[in-house]
C-alpha positions as CSV (number, residue, x, y, z in Angstrom):
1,X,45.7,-23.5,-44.2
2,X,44.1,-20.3,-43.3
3,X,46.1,-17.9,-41.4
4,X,44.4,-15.3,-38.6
5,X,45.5,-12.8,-36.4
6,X,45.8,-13.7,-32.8
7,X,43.3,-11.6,-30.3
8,X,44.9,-10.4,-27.1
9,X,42.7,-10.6,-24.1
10,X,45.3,-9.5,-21.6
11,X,46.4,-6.4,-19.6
12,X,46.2,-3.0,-21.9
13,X,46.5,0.5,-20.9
14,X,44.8,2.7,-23.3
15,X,43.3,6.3,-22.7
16,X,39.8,6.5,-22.4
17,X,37.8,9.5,-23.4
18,X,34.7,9.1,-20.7
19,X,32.8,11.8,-22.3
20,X,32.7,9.6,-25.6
21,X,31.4,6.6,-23.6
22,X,27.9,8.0,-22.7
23,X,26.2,7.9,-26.3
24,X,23.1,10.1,-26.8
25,X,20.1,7.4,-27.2
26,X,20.8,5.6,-24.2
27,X,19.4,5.8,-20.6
28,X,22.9,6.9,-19.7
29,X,22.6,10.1,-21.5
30,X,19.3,10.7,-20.3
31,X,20.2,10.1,-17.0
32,X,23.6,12.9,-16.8
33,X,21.7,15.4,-18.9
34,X,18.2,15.3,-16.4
35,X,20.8,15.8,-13.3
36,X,23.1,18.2,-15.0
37,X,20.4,20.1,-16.3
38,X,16.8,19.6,-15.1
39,X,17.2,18.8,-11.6
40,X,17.7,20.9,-8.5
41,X,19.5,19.3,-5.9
42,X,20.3,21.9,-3.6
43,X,18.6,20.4,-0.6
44,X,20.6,17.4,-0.7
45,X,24.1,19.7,-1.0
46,X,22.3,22.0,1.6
47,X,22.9,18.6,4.1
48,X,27.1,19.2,3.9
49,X,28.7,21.7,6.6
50,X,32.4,21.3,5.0
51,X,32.5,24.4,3.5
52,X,35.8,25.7,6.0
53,X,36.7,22.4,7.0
54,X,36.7,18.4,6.9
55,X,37.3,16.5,3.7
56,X,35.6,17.2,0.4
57,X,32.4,14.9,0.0
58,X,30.9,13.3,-3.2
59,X,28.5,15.3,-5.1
60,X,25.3,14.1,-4.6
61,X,24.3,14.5,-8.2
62,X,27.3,11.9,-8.9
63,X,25.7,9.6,-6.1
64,X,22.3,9.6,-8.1
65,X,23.9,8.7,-11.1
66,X,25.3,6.0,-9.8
67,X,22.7,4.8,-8.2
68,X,20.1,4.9,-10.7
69,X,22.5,3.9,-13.1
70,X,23.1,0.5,-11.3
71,X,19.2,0.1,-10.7
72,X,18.9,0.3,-14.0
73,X,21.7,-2.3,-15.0
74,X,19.7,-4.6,-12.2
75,X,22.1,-4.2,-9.2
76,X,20.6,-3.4,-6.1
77,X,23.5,-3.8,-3.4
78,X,25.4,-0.9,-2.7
79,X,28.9,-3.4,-3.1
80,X,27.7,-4.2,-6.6
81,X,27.3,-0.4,-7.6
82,X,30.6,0.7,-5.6
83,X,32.2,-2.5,-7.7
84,X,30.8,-1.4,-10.8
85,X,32.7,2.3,-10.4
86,X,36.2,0.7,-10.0
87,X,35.6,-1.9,-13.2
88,X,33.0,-1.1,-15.7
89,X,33.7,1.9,-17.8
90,X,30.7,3.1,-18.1
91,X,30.0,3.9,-14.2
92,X,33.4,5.4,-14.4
93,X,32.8,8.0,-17.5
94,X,28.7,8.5,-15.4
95,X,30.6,9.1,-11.5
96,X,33.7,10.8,-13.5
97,X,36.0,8.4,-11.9
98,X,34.7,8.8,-7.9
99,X,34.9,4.8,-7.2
100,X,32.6,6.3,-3.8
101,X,32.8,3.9,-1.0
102,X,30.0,1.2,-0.7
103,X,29.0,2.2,3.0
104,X,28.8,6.1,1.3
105,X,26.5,4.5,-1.7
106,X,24.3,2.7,1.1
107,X,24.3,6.1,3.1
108,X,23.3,8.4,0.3
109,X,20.4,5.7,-0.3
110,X,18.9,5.0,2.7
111,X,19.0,9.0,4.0
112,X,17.5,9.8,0.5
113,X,14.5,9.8,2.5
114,X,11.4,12.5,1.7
115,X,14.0,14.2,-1.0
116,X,13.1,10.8,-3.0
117,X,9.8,12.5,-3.4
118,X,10.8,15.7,-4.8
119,X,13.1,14.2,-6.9
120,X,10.2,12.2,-8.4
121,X,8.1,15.0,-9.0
122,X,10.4,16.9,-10.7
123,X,11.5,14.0,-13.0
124,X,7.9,14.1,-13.7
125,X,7.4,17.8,-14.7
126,X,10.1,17.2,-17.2
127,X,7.8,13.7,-18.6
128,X,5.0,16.7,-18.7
129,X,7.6,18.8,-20.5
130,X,7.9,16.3,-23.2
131,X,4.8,15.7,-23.8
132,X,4.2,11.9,-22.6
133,X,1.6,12.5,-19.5
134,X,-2.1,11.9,-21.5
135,X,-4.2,12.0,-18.3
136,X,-6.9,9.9,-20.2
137,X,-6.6,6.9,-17.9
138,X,-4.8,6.1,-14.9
139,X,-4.2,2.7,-14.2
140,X,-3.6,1.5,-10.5
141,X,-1.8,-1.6,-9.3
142,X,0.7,-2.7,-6.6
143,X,3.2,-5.2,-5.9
144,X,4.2,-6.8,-2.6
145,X,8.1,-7.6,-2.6
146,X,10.2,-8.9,0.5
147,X,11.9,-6.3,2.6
148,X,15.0,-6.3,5.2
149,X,12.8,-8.0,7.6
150,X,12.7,-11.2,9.5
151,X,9.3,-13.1,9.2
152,X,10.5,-15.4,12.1
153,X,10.7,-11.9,14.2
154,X,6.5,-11.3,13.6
155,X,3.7,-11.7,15.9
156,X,1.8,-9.3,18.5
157,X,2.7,-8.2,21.7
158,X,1.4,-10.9,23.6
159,X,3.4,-13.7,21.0
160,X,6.6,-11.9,22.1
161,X,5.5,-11.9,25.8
162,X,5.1,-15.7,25.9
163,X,8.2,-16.4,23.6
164,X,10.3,-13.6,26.3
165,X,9.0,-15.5,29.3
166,X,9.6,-19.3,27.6
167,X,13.5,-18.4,27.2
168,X,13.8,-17.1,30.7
169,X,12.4,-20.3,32.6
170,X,14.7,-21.6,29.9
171,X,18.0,-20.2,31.5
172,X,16.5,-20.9,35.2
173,X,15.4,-24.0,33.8
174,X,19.4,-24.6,33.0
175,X,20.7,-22.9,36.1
176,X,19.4,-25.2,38.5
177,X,19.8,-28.2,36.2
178,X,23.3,-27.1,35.9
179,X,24.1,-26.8,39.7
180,X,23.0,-30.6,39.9
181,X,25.4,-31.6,37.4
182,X,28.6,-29.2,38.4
183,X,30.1,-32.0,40.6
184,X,30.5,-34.4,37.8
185,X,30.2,-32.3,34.9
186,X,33.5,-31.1,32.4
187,X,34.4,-27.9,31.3
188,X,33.3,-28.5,27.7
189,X,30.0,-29.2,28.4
190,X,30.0,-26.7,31.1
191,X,31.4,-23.9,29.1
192,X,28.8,-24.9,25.9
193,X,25.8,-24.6,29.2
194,X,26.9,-20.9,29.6
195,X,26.8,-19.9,25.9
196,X,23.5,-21.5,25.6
197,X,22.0,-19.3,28.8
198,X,23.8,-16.3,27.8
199,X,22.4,-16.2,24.2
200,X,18.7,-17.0,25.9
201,X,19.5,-14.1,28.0
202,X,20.3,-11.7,25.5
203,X,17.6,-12.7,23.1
204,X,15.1,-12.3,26.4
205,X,16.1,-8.8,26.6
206,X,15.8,-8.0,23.5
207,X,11.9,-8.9,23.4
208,X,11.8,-6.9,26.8
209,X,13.4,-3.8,25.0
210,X,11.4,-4.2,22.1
211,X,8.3,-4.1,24.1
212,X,8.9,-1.3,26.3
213,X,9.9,0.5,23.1
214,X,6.6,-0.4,21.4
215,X,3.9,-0.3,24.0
216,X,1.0,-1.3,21.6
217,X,-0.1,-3.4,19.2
218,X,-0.1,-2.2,15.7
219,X,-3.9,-1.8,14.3
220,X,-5.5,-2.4,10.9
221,X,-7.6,-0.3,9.2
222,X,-10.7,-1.8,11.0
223,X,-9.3,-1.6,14.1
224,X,-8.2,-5.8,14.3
225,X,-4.6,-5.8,16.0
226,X,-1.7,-6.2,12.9
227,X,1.1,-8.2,13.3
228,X,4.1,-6.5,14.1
229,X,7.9,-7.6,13.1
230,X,10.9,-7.0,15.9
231,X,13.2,-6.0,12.9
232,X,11.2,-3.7,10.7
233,X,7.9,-3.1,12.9
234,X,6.8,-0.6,9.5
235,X,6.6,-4.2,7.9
236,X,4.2,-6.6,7.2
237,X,3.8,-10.1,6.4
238,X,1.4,-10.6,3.4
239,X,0.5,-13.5,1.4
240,X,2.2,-13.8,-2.3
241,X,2.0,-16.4,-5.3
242,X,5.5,-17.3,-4.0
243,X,4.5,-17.9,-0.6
244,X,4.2,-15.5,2.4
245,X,6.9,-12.6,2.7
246,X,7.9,-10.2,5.0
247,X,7.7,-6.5,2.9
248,X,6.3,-4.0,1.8
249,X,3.8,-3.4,-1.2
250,X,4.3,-1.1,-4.1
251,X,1.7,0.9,-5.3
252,X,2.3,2.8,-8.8
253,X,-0.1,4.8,-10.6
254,X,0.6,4.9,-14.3
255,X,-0.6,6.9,-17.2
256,X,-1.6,5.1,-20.3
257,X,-0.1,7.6,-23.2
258,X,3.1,6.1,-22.7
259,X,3.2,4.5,-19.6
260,X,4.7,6.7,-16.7
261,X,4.5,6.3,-13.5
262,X,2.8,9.5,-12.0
263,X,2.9,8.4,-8.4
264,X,4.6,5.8,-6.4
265,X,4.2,4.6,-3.2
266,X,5.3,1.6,-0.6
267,X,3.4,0.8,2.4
268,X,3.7,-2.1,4.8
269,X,0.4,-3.8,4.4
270,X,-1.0,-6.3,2.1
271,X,-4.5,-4.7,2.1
272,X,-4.9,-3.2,-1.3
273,X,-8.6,-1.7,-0.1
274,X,-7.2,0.6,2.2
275,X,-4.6,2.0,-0.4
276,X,-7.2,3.0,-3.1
277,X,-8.1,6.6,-1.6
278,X,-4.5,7.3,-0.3
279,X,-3.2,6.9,-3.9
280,X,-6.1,8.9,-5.6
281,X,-5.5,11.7,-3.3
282,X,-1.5,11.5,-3.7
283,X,-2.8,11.5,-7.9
284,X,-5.3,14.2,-7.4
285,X,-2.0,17.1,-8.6
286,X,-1.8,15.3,-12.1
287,X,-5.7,14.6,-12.9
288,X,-8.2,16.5,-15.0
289,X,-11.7,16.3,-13.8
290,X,-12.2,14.0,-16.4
291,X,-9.2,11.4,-16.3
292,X,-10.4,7.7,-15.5
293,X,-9.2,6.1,-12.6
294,X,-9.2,1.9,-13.5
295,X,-8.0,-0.7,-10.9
296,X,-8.2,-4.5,-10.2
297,X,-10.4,-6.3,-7.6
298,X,-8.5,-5.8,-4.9
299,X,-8.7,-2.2,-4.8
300,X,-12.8,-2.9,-4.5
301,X,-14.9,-2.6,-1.8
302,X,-18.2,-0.6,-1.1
303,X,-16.6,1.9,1.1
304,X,-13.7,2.7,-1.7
305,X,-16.1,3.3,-4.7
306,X,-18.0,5.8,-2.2
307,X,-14.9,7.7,-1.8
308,X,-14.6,7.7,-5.4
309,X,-18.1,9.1,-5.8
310,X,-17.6,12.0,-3.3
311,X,-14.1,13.1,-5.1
312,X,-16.5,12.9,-8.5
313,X,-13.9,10.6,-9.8
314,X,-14.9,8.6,-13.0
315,X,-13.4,5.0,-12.1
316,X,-13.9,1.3,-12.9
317,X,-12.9,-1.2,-10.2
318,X,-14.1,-4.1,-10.8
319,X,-14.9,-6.5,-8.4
320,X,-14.0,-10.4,-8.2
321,X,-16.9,-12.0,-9.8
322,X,-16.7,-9.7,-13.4
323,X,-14.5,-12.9,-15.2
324,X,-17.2,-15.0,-14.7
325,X,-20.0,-12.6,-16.0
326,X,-17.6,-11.9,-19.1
327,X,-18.3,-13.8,-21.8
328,X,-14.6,-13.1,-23.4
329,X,-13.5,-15.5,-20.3
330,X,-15.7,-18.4,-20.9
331,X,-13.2,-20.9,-22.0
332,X,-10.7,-20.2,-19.4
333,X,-11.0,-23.5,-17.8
334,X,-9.9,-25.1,-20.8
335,X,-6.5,-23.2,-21.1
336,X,-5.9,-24.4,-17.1
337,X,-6.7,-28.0,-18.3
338,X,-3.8,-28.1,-20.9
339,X,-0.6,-30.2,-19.7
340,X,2.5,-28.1,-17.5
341,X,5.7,-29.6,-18.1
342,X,6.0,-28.3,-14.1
343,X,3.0,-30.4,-13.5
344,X,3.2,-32.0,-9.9
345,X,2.8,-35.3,-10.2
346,X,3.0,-37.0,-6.9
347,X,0.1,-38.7,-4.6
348,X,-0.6,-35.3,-2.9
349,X,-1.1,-33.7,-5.7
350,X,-3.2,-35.9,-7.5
351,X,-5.9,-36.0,-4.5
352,X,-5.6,-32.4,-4.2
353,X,-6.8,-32.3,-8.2
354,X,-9.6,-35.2,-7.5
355,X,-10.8,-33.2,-4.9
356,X,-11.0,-29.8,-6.8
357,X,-12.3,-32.0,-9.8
358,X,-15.1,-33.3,-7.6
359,X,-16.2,-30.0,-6.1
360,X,-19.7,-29.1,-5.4
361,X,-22.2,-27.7,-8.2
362,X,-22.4,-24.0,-7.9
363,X,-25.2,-21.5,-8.3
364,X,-23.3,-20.7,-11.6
365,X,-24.0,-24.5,-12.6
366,X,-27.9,-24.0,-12.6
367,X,-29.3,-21.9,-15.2
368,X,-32.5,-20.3,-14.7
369,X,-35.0,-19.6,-16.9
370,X,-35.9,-16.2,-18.5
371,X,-39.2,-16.0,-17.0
372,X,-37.6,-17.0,-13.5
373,X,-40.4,-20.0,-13.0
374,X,-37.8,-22.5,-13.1
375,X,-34.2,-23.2,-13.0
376,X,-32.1,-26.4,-14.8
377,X,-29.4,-28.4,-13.1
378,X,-26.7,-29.8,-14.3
379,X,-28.4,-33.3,-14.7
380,X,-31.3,-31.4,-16.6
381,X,-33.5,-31.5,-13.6
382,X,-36.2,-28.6,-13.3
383,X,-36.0,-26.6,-9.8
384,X,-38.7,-25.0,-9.2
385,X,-39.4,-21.4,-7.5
386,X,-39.8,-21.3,-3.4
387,X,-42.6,-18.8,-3.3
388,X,-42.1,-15.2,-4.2
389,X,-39.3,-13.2,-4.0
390,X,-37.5,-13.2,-0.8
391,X,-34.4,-11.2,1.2
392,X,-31.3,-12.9,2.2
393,X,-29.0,-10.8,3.9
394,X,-30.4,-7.7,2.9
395,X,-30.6,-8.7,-1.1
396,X,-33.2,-9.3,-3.2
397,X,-33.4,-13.5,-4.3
398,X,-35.4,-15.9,-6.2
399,X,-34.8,-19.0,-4.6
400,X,-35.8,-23.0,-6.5
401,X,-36.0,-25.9,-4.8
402,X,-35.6,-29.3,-6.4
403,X,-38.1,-31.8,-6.1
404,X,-38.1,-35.0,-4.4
405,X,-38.4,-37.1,-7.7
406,X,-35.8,-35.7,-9.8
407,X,-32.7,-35.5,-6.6
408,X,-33.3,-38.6,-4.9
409,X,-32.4,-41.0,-7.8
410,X,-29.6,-38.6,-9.2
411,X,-26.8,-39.9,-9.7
412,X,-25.1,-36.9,-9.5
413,X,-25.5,-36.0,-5.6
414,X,-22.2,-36.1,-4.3
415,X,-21.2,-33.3,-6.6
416,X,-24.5,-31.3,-5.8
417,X,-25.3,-32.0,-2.1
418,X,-22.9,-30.8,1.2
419,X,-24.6,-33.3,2.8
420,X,-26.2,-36.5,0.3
421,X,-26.9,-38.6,2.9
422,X,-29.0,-36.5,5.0
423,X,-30.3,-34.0,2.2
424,X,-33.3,-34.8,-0.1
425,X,-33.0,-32.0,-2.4
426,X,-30.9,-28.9,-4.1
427,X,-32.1,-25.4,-3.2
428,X,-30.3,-22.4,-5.4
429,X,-30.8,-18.9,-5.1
430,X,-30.2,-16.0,-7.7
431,X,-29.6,-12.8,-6.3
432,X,-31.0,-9.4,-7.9
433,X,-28.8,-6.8,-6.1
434,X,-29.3,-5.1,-2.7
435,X,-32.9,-5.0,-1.3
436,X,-34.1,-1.5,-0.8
437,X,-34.4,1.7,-2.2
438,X,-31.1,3.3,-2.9
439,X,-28.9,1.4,-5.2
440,X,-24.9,-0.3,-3.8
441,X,-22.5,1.4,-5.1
442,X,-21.2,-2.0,-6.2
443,X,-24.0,-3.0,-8.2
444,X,-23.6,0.1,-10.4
445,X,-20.0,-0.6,-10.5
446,X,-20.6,-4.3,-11.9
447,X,-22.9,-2.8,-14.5
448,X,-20.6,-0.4,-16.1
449,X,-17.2,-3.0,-15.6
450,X,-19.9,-5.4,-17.7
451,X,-20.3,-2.4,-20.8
452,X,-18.8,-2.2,-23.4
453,X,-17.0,0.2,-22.0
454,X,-16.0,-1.3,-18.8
455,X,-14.5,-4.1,-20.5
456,X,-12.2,-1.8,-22.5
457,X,-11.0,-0.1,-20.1
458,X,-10.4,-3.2,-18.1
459,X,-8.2,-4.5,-21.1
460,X,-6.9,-1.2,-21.0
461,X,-5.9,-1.0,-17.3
462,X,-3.7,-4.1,-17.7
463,X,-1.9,-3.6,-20.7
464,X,-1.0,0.0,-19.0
465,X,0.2,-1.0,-15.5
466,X,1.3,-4.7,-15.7
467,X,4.3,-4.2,-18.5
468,X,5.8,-1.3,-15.5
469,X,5.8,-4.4,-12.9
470,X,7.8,-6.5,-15.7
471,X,10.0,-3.8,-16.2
472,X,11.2,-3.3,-12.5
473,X,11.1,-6.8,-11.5
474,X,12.4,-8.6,-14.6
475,X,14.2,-6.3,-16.4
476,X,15.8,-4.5,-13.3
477,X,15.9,-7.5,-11.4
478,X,14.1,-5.6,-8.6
479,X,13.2,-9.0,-6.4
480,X,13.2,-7.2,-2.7
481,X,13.6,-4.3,-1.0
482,X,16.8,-3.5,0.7
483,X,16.0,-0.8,3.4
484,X,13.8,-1.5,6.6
485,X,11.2,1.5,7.8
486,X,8.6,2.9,5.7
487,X,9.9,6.0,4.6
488,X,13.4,4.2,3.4
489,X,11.4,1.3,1.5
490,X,9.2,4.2,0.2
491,X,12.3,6.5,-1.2
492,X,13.8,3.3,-2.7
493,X,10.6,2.1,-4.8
494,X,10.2,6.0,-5.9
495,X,13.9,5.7,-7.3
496,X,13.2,2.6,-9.1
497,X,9.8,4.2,-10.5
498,X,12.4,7.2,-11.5
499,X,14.5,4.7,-13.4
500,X,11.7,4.0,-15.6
501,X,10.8,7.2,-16.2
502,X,13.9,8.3,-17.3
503,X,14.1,5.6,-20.0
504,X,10.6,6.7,-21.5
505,X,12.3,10.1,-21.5
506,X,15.2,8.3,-23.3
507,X,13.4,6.3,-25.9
508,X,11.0,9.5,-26.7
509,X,13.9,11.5,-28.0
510,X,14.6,13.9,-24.5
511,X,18.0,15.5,-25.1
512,X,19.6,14.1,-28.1
């Protein structure tokens, strides 16, 4: 019988060289030599008054390694990173043995504040440095992620007016209900009456502080009142594939040589249209005159693309209808038909897909005919043309009615009629672009989104910006922010945005 030696797993005190555990070719190495050597960090050290007294404080170019070293290993909480100083080896050889205090990690990240900033930039100098900023095409996206915040705690001013003055006729509600009952009542249940009306109470005057703190509602960008959150009022509660959250949204701009991020911002709105400008402006240090600007459809609205003409900034954003004009995108339905192994099957469901299945005919459904005297329906029923061309809502139209003969028989009028029981026939309407003179800046956006070139640099745009949002939420497990307020959320993102920076410096070769 084979014989084999015995592994021991237990207790072993052995030296460890820490300078030997942080290898060249890793984002460890990266990470020491860019704060050792390429960073300045005096304003953070310029924040210490110790120098003739008081105990000696962590450097705050150990505290960034840390940091970013945890983000990078996907741990978020400043009790996971101080953890990881006292156990794993490798924070040890990166803090040199600090073991810093959790509540000092948490400090030194949420005071980070506008520092976060210049930290970024100068990580990104260095990325010039090294060659990997093309400025061919910068491709914009965001990413809303949950925050400190409570979305119970949302509403406007007069929400937490109502919900103040409900729990105080609550507690005089209870006072007078509990005078009646004092004769006959016990101490238990008289004792749980007096918790209950003291916790009203104290929630009551919290609204009351919170409003005289905050005497107006928070506005949009078109003026419409915004809802505001009690616990982080810089907040906002958007709407997410997961569900509505209570966070912030991060913007990144990246370049498409290799993929760094040259600006990064997080703002507490789920509005992408009003962060388009913003972020070109914030962008406008690291662009040639001739570098491409490509975003998704939310970034597009008429207003944006005329701010994008003014700065004389070539861009494609297209809008929400270009799938359906791309041919490439044709066959999608048939990929959404295929079975999900996390199909719902229950009752609700299967109405739900009935229902969708037994929508309406679109205009899409109806094609017309090149000379525009006539238009087919599904059924293979002529419409014919209403007269000449008309306006409808300040754009030019060509409008076919069905007639009487073909719709009334069809067996199809459920699927093509709001109304079939009322309704005699289908009218459609093709529209030609905006009536008038001077051409929408949308309607010469859809044209070049629908070139040749358009579509490239839509394919482009998200194979440059979508593999950044897979690094930092899948990779560094980035699921939420941690911080409440705007400018912490803000300093946070930037930090993560640094973390994958410094590994394209890593993988391109920077200091080995």
């Amino acid at each position: 019988m084979p014989r084999f030696k015995t592994p021991d797993y237990g207790l072993k005190l052995i030296p460890v060289d820490f300078a030997q555990q942080v290898l060249p070719g890793t984002f460890e190495f990266a990470l020491c030599h860019l704060v050792d050597n390429d960073l300045d960090l005096s304003a953070l050290r310029a924040r210490y008054a110790n120098d003739a007294g008081g105990a000696p404080a962590f450097d705050p170019a150990v505290l960034l390694k840390i940091v970013l070293l945890g983000y990078s290993r996907g741990l978020i909480g400043s009790r996971a990173i101080a953890t990881a100083c006292r156990h794993n080896v490798l924070f040890m050889a990166v803090s040199g043995d600090s073991a810093p205090h959790f509540t000092t990690v948490a400090h030194f990240i949420s005071h980070l504040g506008d520092e976060a900033r210049a930290l970024f930039t100068q990580v990104l100098l260095v990325c010039d440095r090294q060659g990997l900023i093309g400025r061919e095409l910068f491709a914009i996206d965001g990413v809303k992620l949950p925050s400190n915040a409570s979305k119970a705690k949302s509403g406007t001013r007069a929400d937490f007016e109502r919900e103040a003055a409900k729990m105080e006729a609550a507690v005089q509600r209870m006072i007078t209900e509990q005078k009646a009952r004092d004769a006959q009542a016990g101490e238990q249940d008289v004792a749980r009456a007096q918790r209950t009306r003291e916790r009203l109470s104290r929630e009551a005057a919290k609204i009351r502080d919170w409003l005289a703190r905050n005497p107006q509602d928070r506005q949009g960008a078109r003026g419409a009142v915004r809802l505001s959150n009690r616990t982080d009022n810089d907040s906002a509660k958007m709407a997410t594939a997961k569900g509505v959250v209570q966070g912030y949204t991060g913007v990144a701009t990246v370049d498409a040589a290799h993929q760094i991020v040259v600006d990064a911002q997080a703002h507490g709105t789920g509005s992408e249209q009003e962060l388009l400008l913003p972020v070109i402006d914030a962008s406008s240090a690291q662009r040639r005159p001739d570098t491409a600007i490509c975003a998704d459809a939310g970034y597009h609205s008429e207003k944006n693309l005329a701010g994008l003409e003014r700065r004389n900034v070539p861009a494609w954003v297209c809008d929400n209808g270009y799938r359906q004009r791309d041919p490439r995108y044709a066959e999608q339905a048939r990929h959404k038909a295929k079975p999900d192994a996390l199909w719902d099957k229950s009752e609700k469901a299967k109405d739900a897909r009935t229902a969708r299945k037994n929508m309406r005919y679109a205009n899409t459904d109806f094609t017309e005919a090149e000379d525009r005297s006539h238009c087919l329906c599904p059924a293979g029923k002529r419409l014919y043309r209403n007269g000449g061309e008309c306006t409808i809502n300040g754009y030019a139209a060509t409008k076919y009615t069905g007639a009487a003969r073909d719709c009334v028989p069809c067996d199809q009028r459920s699927r093509c009629l709001r109304t079939p029981d009322t309704t005699k026939v289908r009218q459609v309407a093709f529209f030609r672009g905006k009536r008038g003179d001077a051409e929408s800046h949308t309607e010469r956006m859809k044209r070049r989104i629908d070139s040749t070139e358009g579509k490239r640099m839509i394919a482009a745009r998200f194979a440059t910006v979508e593999p950044v949002f897979g690094n930092l939420r899948h990779n560094k497990r980035l699921a939420r922010f941690t911080l409440r307020g705007r400018t912490k959320v803000d300093g946070q993102w930037k930090l993560y945005c640094l973390v994958h920076n410094i590994e394209k410096l890593g993988h391109h070769g920077y200091a080995n």
